[in-house]
Steps between C-alpha positions, in 0.01 A plus 500: 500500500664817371499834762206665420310183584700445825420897631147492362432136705721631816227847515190225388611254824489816757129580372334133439691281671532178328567557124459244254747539167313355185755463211273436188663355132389765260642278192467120495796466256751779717518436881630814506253732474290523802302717727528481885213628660514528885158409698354533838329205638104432405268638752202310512332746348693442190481089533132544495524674175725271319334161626200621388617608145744160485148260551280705240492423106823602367618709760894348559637769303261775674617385815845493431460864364294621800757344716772691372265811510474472824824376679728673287668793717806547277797357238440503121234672324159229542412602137858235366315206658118542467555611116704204419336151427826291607568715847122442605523114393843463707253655799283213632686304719653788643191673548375189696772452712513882619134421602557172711461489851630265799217281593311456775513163750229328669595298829264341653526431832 
């Protein structure tokens, strides 16, 4: 990650917290070009949203879009991934990863 990453993430840590860095291929045939975007974590709020547009008709791509929308507090400009077919195929199993959660146990006693 070059410096202006590294200052912009340092300043992004001090007001979110926990900052997830999301390095996205922006050309299937030249690993290197890519966009790093750096998100905060989902609220629930924002999980809401996205479940709900992941389950409907055709709605993978709108949830990986409104994902982004939403989480995205800085890096590379959003417009390089969501106007570019191969970056928002490369996005799924990212996308559902960053919204997995630890799950609850059941003991009984």
């Amino acid at each position: 990650m070059n410096e202006k990453y590294e200052k912009e993430l340092i300043e992004l840590k001090k007001k979110f917290g926990k900052i997830i860095t999301l390095t996205v291929p922006l050309d299937e045939d030249d690993s290197n070009k890519v966009a790093i975007l750096f998100l905060k974590k989902p609220d629930r709020t924002v999980r809401g949203l996205v479940g709900s547009l992941a389950t409907s008709k055709d709605g993978g791509i709108r949830a990986i879009e409104a994902a982004l929308k939403n989480l995205r507090v800085g890096g590379d400009d959003l417009k390089l991934i969501l106007e570019n077919d191969d970056a928002m195929a490369s996005l799924d199993e990212a996308i559902y990863e960053l919204f997995a959660v630890q799950k609850a146990t059941i003991k009984k006693n």
